[in-house]
C-alpha positions as CSV (number, residue, x, y, z in Angstrom):
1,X,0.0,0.0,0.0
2,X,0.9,3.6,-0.6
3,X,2.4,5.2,2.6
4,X,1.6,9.2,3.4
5,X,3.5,12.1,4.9
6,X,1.6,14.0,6.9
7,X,2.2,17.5,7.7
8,X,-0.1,19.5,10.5
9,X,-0.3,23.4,11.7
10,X,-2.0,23.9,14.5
11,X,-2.3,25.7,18.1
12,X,-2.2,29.6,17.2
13,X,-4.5,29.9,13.9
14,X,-5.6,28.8,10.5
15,X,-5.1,25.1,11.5
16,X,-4.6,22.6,8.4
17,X,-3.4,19.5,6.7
18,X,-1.5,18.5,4.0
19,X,-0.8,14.9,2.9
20,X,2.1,13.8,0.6
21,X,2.4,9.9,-1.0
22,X,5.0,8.2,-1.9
23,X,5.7,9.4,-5.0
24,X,6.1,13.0,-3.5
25,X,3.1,14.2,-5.3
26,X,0.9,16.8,-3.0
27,X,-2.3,14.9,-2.6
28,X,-4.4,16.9,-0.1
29,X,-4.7,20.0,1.5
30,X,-7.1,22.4,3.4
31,X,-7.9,24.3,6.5
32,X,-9.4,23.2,9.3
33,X,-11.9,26.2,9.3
34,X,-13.2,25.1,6.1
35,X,-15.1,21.9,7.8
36,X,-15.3,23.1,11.4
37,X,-17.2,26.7,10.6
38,X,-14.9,28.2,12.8
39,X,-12.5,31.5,11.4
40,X,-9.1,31.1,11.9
41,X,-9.7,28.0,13.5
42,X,-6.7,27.2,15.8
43,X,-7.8,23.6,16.8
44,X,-6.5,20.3,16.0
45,X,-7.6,19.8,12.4
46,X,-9.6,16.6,13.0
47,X,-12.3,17.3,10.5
48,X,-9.8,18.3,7.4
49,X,-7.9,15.2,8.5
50,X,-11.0,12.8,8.5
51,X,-11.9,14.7,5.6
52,X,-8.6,13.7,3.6
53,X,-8.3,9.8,4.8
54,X,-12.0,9.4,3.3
55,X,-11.7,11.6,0.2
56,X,-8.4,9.6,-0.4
57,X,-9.9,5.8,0.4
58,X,-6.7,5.3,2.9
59,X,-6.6,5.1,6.8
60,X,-4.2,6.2,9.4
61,X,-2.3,2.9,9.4
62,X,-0.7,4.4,6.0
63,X,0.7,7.5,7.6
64,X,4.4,6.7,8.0
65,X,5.9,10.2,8.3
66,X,4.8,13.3,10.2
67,X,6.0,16.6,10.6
68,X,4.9,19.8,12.8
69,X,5.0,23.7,11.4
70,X,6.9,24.9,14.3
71,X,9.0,24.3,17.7
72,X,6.2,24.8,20.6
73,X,8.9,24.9,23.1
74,X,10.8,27.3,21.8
75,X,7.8,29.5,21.1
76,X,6.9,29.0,24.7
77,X,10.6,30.3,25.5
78,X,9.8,33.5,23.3
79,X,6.9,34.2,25.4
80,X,8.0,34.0,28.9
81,X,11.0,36.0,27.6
82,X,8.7,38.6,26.4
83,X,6.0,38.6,28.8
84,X,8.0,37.7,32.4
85,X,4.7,39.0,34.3
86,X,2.4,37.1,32.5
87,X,4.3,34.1,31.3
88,X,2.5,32.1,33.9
89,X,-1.0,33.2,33.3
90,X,-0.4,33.0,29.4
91,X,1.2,29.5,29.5
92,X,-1.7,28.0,32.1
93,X,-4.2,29.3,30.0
94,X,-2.6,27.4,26.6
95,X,-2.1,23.7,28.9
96,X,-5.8,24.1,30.0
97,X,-7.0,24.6,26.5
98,X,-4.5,22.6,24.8
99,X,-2.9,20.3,27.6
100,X,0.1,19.1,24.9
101,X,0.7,22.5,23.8
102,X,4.3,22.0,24.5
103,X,4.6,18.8,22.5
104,X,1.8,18.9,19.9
105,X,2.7,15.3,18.2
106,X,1.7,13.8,21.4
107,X,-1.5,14.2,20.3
108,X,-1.3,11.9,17.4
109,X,0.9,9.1,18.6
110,X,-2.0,6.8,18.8
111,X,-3.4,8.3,15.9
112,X,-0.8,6.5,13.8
113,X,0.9,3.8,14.9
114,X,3.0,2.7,12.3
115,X,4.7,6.5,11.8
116,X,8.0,5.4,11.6
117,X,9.3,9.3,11.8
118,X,8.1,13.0,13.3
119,X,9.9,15.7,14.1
120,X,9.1,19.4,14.1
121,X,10.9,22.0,12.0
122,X,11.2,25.7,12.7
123,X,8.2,27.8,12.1
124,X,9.9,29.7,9.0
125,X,11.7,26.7,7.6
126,X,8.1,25.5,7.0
127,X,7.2,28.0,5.5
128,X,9.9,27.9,3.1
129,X,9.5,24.6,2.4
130,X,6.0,24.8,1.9
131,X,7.1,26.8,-1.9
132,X,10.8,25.7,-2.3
133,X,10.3,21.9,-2.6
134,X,6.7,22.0,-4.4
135,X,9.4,22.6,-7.5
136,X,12.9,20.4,-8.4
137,X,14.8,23.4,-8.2
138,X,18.3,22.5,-7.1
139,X,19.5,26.1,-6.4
140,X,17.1,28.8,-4.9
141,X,17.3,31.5,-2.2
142,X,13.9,31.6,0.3
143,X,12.5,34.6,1.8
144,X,9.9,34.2,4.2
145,X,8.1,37.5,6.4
146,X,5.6,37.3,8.5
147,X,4.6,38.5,12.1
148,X,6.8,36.0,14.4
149,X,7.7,32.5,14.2
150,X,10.1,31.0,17.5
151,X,11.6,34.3,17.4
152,X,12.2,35.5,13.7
153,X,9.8,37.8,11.8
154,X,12.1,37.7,8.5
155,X,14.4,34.9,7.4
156,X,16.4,34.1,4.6
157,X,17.6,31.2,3.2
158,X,20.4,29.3,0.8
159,X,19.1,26.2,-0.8
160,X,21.7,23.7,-2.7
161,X,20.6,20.2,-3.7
162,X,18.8,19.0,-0.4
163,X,20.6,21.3,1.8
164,X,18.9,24.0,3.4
165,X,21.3,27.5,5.4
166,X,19.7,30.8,6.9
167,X,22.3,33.5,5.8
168,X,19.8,36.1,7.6
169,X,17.3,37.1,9.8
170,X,15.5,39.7,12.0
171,X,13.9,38.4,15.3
172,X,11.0,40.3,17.1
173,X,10.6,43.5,17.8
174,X,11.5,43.7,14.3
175,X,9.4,42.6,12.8
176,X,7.0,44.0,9.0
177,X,4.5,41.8,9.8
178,X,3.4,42.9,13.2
179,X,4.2,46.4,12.0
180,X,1.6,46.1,9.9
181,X,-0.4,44.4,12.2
182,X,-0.2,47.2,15.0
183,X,-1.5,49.2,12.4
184,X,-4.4,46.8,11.4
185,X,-5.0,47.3,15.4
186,X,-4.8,50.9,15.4
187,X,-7.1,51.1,12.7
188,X,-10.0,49.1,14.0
189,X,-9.3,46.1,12.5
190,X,-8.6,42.6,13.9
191,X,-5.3,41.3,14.2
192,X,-4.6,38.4,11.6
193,X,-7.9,38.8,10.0
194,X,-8.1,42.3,9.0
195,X,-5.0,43.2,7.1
196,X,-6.2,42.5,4.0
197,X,-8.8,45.1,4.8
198,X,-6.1,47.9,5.3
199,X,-4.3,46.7,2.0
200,X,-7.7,47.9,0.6
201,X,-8.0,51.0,2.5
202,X,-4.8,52.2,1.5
203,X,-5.6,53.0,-2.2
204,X,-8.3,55.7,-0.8
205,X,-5.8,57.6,0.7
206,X,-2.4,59.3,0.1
207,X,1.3,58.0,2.4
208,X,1.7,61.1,4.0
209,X,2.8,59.8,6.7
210,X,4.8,57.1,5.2
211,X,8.2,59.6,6.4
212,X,6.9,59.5,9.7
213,X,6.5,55.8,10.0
214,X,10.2,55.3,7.9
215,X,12.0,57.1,10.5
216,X,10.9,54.7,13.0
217,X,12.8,52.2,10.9
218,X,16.7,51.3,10.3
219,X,17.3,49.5,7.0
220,X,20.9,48.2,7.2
221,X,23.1,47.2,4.5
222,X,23.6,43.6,6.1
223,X,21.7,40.9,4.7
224,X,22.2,39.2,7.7
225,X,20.3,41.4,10.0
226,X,18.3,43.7,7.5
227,X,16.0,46.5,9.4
228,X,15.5,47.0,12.3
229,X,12.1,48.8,14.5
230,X,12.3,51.6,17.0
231,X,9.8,50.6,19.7
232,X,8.9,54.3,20.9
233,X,5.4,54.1,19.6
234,X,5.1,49.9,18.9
235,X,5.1,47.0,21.2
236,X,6.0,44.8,19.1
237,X,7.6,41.9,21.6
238,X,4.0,40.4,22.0
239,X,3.5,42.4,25.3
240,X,0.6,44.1,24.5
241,X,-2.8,43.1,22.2
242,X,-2.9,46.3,21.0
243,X,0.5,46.2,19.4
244,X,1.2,50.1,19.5
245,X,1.7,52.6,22.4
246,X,-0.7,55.4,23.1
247,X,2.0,57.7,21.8
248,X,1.0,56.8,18.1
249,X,-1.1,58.9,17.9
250,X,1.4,61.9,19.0
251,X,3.2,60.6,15.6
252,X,0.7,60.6,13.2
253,X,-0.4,64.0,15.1
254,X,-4.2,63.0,15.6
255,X,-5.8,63.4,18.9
256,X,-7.9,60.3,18.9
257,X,-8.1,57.2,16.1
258,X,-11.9,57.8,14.3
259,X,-12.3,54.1,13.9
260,X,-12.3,54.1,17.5
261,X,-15.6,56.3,17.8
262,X,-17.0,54.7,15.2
263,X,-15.8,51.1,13.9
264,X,-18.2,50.8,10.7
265,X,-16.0,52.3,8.3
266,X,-19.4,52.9,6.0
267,X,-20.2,55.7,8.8
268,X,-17.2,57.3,9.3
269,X,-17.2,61.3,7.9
270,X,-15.1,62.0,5.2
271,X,-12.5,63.8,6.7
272,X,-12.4,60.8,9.3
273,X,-11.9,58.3,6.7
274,X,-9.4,60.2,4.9
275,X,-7.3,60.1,7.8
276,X,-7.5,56.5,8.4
277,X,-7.1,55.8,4.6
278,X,-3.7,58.3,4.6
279,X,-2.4,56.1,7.9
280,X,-2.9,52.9,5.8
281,X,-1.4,54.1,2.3
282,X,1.8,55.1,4.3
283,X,2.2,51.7,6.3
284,X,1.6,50.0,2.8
285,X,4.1,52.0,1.3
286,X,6.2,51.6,4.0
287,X,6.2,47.7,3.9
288,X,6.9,47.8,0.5
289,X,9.5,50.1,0.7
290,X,11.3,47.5,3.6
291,X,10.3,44.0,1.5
292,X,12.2,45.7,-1.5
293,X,15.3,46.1,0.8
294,X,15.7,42.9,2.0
295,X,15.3,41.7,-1.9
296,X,17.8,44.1,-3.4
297,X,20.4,42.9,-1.0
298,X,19.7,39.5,-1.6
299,X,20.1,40.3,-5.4
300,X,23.7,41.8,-4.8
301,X,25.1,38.5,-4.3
302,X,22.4,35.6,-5.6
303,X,21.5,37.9,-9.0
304,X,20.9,34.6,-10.8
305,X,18.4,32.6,-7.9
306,X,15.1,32.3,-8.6
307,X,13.6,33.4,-5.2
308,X,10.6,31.6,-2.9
309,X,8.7,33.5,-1.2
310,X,6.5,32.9,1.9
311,X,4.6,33.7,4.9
312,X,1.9,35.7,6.1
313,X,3.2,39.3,4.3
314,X,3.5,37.1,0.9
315,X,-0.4,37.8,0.9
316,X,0.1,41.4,0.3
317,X,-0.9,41.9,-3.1
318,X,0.3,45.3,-3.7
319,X,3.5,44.7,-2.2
320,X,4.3,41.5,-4.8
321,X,3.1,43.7,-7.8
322,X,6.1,45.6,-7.1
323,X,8.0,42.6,-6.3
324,X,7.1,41.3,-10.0
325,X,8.2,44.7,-11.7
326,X,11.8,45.0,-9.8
327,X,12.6,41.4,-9.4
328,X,10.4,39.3,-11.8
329,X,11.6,35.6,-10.8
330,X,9.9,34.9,-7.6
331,X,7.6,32.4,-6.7
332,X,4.8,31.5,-4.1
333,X,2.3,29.4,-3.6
334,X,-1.7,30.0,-2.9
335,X,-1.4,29.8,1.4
336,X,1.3,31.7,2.5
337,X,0.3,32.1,5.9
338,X,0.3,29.8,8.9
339,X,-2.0,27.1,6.9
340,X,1.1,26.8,4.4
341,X,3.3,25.3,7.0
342,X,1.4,21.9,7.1
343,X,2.7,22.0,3.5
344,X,6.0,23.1,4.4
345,X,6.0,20.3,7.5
346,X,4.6,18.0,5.3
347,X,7.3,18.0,2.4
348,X,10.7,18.2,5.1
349,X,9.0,15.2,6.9
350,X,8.8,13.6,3.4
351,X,12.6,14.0,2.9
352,X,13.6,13.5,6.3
353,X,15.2,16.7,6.8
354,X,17.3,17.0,9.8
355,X,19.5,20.3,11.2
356,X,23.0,19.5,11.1
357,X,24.6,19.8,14.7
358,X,27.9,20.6,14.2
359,X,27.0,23.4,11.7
360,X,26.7,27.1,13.6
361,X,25.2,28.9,10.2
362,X,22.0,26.6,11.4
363,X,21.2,24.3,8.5
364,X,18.9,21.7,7.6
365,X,19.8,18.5,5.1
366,X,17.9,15.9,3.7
367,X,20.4,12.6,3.1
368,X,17.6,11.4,0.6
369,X,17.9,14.6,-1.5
370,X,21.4,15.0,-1.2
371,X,22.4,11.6,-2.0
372,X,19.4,11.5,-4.6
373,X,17.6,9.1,-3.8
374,X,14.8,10.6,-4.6
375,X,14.1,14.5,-5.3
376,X,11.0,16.6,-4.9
377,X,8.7,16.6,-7.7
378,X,7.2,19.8,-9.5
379,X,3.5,20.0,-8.6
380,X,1.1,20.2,-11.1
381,X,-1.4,21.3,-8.7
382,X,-1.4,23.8,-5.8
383,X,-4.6,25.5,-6.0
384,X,-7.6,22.5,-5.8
385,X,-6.3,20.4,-3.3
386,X,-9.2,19.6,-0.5
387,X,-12.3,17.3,-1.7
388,X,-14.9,17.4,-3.7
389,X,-18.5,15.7,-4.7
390,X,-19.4,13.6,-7.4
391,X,-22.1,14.5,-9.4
392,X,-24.3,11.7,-9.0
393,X,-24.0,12.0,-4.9
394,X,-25.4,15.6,-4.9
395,X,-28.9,14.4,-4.7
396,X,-28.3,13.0,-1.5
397,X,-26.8,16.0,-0.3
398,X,-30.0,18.4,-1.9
399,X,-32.6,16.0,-0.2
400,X,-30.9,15.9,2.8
401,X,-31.1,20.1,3.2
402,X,-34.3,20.3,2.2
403,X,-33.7,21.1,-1.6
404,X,-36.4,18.8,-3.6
405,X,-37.0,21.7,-6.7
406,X,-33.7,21.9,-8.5
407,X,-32.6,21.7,-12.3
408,X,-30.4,18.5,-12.9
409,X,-28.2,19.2,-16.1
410,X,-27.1,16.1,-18.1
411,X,-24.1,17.7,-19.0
412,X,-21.5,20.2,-18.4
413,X,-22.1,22.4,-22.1
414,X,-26.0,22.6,-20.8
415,X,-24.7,23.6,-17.5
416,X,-22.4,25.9,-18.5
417,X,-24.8,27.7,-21.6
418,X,-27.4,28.5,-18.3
419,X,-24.8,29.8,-16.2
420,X,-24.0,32.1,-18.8
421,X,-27.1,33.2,-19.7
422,X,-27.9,34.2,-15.9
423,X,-25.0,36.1,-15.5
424,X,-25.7,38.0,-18.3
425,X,-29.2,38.7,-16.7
426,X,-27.0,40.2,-14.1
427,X,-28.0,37.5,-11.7
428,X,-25.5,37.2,-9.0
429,X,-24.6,33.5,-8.0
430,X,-22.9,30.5,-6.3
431,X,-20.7,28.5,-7.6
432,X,-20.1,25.2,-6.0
433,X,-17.5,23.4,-8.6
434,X,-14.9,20.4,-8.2
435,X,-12.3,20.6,-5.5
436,X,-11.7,22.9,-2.4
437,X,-9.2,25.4,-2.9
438,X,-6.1,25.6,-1.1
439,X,-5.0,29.1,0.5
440,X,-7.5,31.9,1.7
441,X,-8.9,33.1,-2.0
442,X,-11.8,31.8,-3.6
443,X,-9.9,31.2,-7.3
444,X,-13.1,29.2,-8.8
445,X,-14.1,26.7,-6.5
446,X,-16.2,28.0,-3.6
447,X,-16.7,31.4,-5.6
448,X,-19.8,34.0,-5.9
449,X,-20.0,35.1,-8.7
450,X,-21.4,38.2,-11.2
451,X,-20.9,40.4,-14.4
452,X,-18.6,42.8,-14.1
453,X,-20.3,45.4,-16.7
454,X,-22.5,46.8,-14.4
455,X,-21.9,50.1,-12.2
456,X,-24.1,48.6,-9.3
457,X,-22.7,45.2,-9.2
458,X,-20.5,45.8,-6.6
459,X,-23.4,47.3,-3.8
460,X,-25.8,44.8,-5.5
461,X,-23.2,41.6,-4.2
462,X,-22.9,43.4,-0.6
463,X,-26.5,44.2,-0.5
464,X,-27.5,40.5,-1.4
465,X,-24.5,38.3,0.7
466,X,-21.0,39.5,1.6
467,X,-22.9,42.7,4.0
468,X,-19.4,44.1,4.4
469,X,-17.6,47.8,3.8
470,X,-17.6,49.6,0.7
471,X,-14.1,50.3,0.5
472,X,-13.1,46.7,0.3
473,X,-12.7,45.8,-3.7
474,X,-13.8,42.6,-5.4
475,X,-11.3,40.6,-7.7
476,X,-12.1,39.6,-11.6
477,X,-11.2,36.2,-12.6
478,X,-10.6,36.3,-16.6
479,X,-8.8,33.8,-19.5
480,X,-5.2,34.0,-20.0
481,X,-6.0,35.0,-23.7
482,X,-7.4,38.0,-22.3
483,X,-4.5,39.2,-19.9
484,X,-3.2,41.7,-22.7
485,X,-6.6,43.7,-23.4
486,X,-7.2,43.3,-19.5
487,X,-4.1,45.0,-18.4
488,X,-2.1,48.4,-18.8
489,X,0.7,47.1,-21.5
490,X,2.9,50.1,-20.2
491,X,3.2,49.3,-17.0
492,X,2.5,45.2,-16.8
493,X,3.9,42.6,-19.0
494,X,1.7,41.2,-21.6
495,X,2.3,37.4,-20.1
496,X,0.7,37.0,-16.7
497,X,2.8,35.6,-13.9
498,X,1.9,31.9,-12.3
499,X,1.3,33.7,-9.2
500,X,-1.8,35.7,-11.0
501,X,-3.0,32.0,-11.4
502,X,-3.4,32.3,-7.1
503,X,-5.0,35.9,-7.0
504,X,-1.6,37.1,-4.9
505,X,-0.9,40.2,-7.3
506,X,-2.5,43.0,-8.0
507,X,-2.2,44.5,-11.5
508,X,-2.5,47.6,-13.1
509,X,-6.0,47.7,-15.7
510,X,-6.0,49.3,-19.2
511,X,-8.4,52.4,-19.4
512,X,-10.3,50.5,-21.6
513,X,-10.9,47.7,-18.4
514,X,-11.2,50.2,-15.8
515,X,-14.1,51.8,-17.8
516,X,-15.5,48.5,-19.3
517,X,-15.3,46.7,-15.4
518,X,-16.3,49.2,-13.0
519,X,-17.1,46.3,-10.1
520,X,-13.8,44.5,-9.8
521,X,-11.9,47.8,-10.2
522,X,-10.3,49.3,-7.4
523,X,-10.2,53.1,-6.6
524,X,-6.7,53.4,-7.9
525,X,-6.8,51.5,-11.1
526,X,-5.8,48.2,-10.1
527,X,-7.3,44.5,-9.4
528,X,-6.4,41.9,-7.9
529,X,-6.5,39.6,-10.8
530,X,-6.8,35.2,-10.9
531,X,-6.1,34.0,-14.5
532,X,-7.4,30.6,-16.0
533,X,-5.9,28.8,-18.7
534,X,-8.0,28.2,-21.4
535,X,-7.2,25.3,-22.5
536,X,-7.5,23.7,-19.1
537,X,-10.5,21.8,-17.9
538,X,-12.2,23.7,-15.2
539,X,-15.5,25.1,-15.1
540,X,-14.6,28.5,-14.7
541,X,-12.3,28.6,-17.5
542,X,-15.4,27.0,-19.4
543,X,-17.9,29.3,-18.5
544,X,-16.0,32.3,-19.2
545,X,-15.3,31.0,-22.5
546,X,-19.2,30.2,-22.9
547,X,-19.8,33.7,-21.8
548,X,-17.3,35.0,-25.0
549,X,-19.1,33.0,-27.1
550,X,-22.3,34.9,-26.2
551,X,-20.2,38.3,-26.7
552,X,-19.8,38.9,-23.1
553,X,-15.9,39.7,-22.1
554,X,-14.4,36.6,-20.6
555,X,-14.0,38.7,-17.5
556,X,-16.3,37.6,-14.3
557,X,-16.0,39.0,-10.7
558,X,-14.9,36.4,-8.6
559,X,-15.5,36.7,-4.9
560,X,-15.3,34.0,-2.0
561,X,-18.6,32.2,-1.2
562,X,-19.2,32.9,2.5
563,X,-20.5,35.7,4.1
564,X,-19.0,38.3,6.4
565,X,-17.2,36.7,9.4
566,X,-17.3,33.1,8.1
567,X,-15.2,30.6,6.5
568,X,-15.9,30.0,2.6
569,X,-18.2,27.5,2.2
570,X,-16.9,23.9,2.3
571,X,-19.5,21.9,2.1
572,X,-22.9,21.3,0.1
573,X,-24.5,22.0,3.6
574,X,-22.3,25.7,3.6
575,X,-23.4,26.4,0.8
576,X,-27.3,25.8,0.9
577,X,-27.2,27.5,4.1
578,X,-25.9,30.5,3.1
579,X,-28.0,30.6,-0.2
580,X,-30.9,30.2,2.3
581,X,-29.4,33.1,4.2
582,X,-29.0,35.4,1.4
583,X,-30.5,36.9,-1.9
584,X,-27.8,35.6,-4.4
585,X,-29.9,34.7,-7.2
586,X,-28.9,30.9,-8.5
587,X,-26.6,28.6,-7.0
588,X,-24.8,25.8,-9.1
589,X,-23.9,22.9,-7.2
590,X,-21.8,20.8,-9.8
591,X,-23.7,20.4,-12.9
592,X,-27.5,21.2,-10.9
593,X,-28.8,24.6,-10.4
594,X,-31.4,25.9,-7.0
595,X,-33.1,28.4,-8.4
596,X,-34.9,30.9,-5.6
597,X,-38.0,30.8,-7.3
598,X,-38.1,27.1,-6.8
599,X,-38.1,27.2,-2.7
């Protein structure tokens, strides 16, 4: 039988699974959240692991190798070193939730009895790996940024044929990622979950006080310790929830944040907004300014290294735009935050990577690589990992929520022409189509759906599911063959990138777009933009080709299916519900569509 590596991230957030067989290929992968309704579920993923044995047809006795994202005790360390008051309280508080907090693999020794090897691997070596050995690339530099691991915010990395060095670091309280977060605190927003919302505030406003935030920061000519964070208005040592010191304000020389006085952004008075919106373009353009740093010094000495890029700041959109224009070959893949170490966990467990002892520049080897025994494989897939229904089964599933009026289409072209045809009735919809997506965007999968021509499209999809704030843009998914007329040639290349195939780069539209697409155009010009191949077989690549046959741009705006607060929908069940729950017009489960009129 085949064995399986397992990787798992849990115990802080976005808990997940990833599972590896023995040909290397990636075979499964998805959050936790996904199955258990929970956001940012920190759990134990037992639902996405459950999930994954059935979907796969193999059971626990056939998981041979296991690997953890990070070093729990050493994270502990970092706390009580940070928080000596409260290290007690803190550390209680995780053993009474989570009584093997401290050694997280406990909990699945009697899971799997016949794992023959587990180990756990540094929280930002999993990240790496989770991108660097997805490809057979035998020479590669890693970067990976993020709020903290252990101890190290930013880390990066030498890769030669199965042997993995850091060459440099920065450790908290330097750290871009909980920069950013203190500022996704400040703002109103909540850490790890809103960040994404002050990405899309900051094209509303202008960086005027992106000086002001730079001359809190040291960028230093060392790409062994790159920048470094003055902590006179952060607390950025995990100290505090807030993140930043009353004294911010003093800096940005406002008396009182308006988001404070009034958290629903929709509300706020113009000149109120303005000010939050001017306080998020600087930190954006600060974080940009700082992630290009770090990868022009790596380019002084590893010009010809195709670079891998991860964690939780490889999520910022605006930031890898700029990364693509200055630095071209860098690569990701779709979950770059906390959920990507199961990968990452998953694939060093696979090759039995072990630090070298007597090697102070702290590196990590895998013998099997090295020695070639067997090398890691390029994955064909990284984006629709998790499970799926067959068609035939969705019956079942309809009956069983109370669905007993529905369209059944005997094939996918009758499917696909009705799809079409409601969309271009401006009907907003679900689509519920093949297998989950891995990563936190909706690239097809579990999407909602609409036309993009119309002005009111974008209120029209917050009115009828996503209820959330205005500012906040919505992506277009479109055909490869369309990326030149899509985009501004003067500014983007006329090929799109693999990473637009994840919807983790924003691009710059063509005037032509921008006036053409007013609902998946942001205020500055720019969408973040998923491209489909056309000559692939998924749906959405075949509706928006159905949709050019009928003289409708093969441009659709592609938004996650799940409403405000909650996971996207993972489930037949998920998505009924929130059909229920809402006014999107039609939802297509596989090739069968619920119709409102028919409940």
């Amino acid at each position: 039988m085949d064995h399986h590596s397992l990787g798992l991230s849990y115990g802080f957030h976005d808990s997940a699974i990833c599972l590896i067989n023995s040909n290397g290929e990636i075979v499964f992968s998805a959050q936790e959240e996904r199955y258990s309704r929970i956001k940012n579920d920190s759990g134990f993923p037992s639902r996405a692991l459950n999930t994954a044995l059935n979907y796969l047809g193999i059971n626990n006795s056939l998981i041979t190798h296991i690997g953890y994202y990070e070093n729990a005790m050493l994270k502990a360390a970092r706390i009580c070193l940070f928080n000596p008051k409260s290290c007690a309280e803190k550390l209680i508080r995780r053993l009474s939730e989570k009584p093997n907090y401290l050694n997280p693999l406990d909990d699945v020794t009697n899971l799997f009895p016949n794992a023959e090897y587990k180990n756990y691997y540094p929280h930002h070596l999993s990240h790496l790996a989770s991108v660097l050995l997805t490809s057979n690339q035998t020479k590669a530099i890693g970067v990976v940024i993020d709020g903290v691991g252990e101890y190290q915010s930013t880390s990066i990395w030498e890769y030669s044929s199965g042997k993995i060095t850091l060459i440099g670091e920065t450790k908290i309280p330097d750290s871009i990622g909980l920069l950013y977060a203190s500022i996704t605190s400040f703002l109103g927003f909540k850490v790890n979950d809103g960040e994404y919302k002050v990405m899309g505030l900051a094209s509303y406003g202008k960086p005027i006080f992106h000086e002001k935030i730079m001359n809190q920061i040291e960028l230093l000519n060392d790409i062994k310790y790159p920048y470094k964070i003055n902590q006179e208005f952060f607390d950025l040592s995990g100290g505090s929830q807030l993140m930043y010191k009353e004294s911010l304000c003093e800096l940005f020389g406002i008396n009182t944040v308006p988001a404070s006085t009034c958290p629903d952004y929709d509300l706020l008075s113009d000149s109120d907004f303005k000010v939050c919106a001017d306080i998020a373009a600087s930190i954006q353009l600060a974080t940009e300014d700082i992630i290009s740093h770090i990868f022009k010094l790596i380019k002084v000495d590893y010009n010809d290294c195709p670079i891998y890029y991860s964690g939780g700041v490889a999520l910022n959109c605006k930031a890898n735009m700029k990364l693509l224009a200055n630095f071209a070959d860098v690569r990701l893949q779709p979950a770059c935050g906390d959920a990507g170490g199961a990968m990452g966990a998953a694939l060093l467990a696979k090759y039995k990577f072990e630090k070298e002892l007597n090697d102070s520049r702290f590196t990590f080897k895998s013998s099997i690589i090295a020695e070639k025994q067997k090398l890691p494989i390029p994955q064909r897939n990284l984006i629709f990992l998790g499970d799926s229904i067959e068609n035939n089964k969705v019956y079942a599933h309809l009956r069983l929520n109370g669905v007993n009026n529905y369209c059944s289409f005997q094939d996918d072209i009758s499917m696909l022409n009705q799809a079409a045809e409601d969309i271009q009735k401006n009907s907003i919809i679900g689509w519920f189509q093949g297998r989950l997506e891995w990563g936190p965007r909706s690239l097809g999968s579990r999407s909602i759906l609409a036309s993009p021509l119309g002005k009111d499209t974008q209120d029209r999809i917050n009115m009828a599911v996503k209820y959330r704030e205005r500012f906040r843009p919505f992506a277009p998914v479109i055909l490869k063959s369309y990326f030149k007329e899509m985009v501004d040639l003067e500014i983007e290349e006329g090929i799109p990138h693999e990473i637009h195939n994840m919807m983790l780069s924003t691009v710059k539209l063509s005037e032509k777009s921008r006036n053409l697409f007013p609902a998946c155009t942001h205020i500055d010009g720019t969408a973040r933009i998923q491209v489909v191949d056309d000559q692939g077989n998924l749906k959405i690549a075949m509706l928006l080709k159905q949709l050019a046959k009928n003289g409708h741009p093969p441009v659709l705006v592609n938004t996650s299916f799940n409403v405000k607060g909650e996971p996207i929908v993972g489930s037949i069940t998920d998505a009924i519900t929130t059909f229920f729950n809402t006014e999107l017009d039609y939802l297509y489960i596989e090739n069968n569509r619920i119709s409102r009129e028919d409940l």
